[in-house]
N, C-alpha and C positions, 0 to 999 in steps of 0.2 A: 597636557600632552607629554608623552615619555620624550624622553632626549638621551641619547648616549655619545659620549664621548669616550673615541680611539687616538692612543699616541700609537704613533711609530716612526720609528726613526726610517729616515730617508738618507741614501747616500750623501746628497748633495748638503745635507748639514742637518741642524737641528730642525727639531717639530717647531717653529715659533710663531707659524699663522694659525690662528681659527679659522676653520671655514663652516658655514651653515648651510646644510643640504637639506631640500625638502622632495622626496622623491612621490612622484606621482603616482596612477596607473600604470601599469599591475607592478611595476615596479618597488614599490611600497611592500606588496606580501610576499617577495621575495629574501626579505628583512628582517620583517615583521612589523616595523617602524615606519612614521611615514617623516620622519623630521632626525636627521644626525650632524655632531657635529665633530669631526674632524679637523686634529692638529699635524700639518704636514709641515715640509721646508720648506722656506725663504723660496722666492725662486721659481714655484713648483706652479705647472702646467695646469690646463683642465686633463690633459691627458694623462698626469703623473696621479693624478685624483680618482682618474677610471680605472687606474691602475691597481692602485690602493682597495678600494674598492672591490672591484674584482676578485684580488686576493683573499679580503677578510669575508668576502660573501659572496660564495661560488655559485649558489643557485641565481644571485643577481647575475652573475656575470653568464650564466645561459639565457637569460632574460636580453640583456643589453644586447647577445650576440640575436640574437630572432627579433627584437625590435631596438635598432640604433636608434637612443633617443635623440631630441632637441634637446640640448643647454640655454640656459638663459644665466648667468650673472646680474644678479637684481632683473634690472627689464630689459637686459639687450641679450639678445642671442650670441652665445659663446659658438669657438670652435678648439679641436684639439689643444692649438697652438696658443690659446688665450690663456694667459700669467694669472694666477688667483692671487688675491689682496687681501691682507688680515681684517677678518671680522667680516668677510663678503657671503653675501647668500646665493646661494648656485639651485636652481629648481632643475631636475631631472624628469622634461617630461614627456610623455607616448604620443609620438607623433598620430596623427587623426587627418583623415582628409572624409569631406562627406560632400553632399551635395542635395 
C-alpha cells in the first residue's frame, strides 16, 4: 500500500504529531492515495487537519465541499473541534444513507 508523508510547518509550532489518514470513497481519487500520513503541530484540531489538506490537495478540497465527510479517530466519530494525538488514525469517510 503507497504512503506519503507531508511536513509542514504550522503556526502554532512545530510538525511533531504523526497522524494516519485513510481516506475513503471518492475521496481517495481526489489524491490519488487512499492511506497518508501527515506531520502537523502539537495542539492541532481535526479542523487544522482539513485545513491542511485542503491546501496540499485542492481537488480534495472541492470533494469535501459537495460531500462533508464523517471523521472517525480510530472508532469514534470526530468533530471539527476534536484535538488529534500522535500516532492516531483518522478515517475520512463518504457519508451513505440507504434503505
Amino acid at each position: 500500500m503507497m504512503n506519503l508523508i507531508a511536513n509542514s510547518q504550522k503556526i502554532k509550532g512545530e510538525c511533531n504529531l504523526q497522524i494516519h489518514i485513510r481516506l475513503a470513497e471518492p475521496f481517495w481519487r481526489s489524491v490519488g492515495i487512499r492511506d497518508l500520513s501527515l506531520n502537523i503541530a502539537d495542539g492541532s484540531r481535526v479542523s487544522d487537519l482539513l485545513a491542511l489538506l485542503r491546501k496540499d490537495y485542492p481537488a480534495l478540497s472541492v470533494e469535501l465541499d459537495q460531500s462533508p465527510p464523517h471523521i472517525f479517530i480510530e472508532d469514534l466519530e470526530a468533530d471539527a473541534a476534536s484535538f488529534l494525538t500522535e500516532g492516531g488514525h483518522l478515517h475520512i469517510v463518504w457519508p451513505v444513507a440507504g434503505g
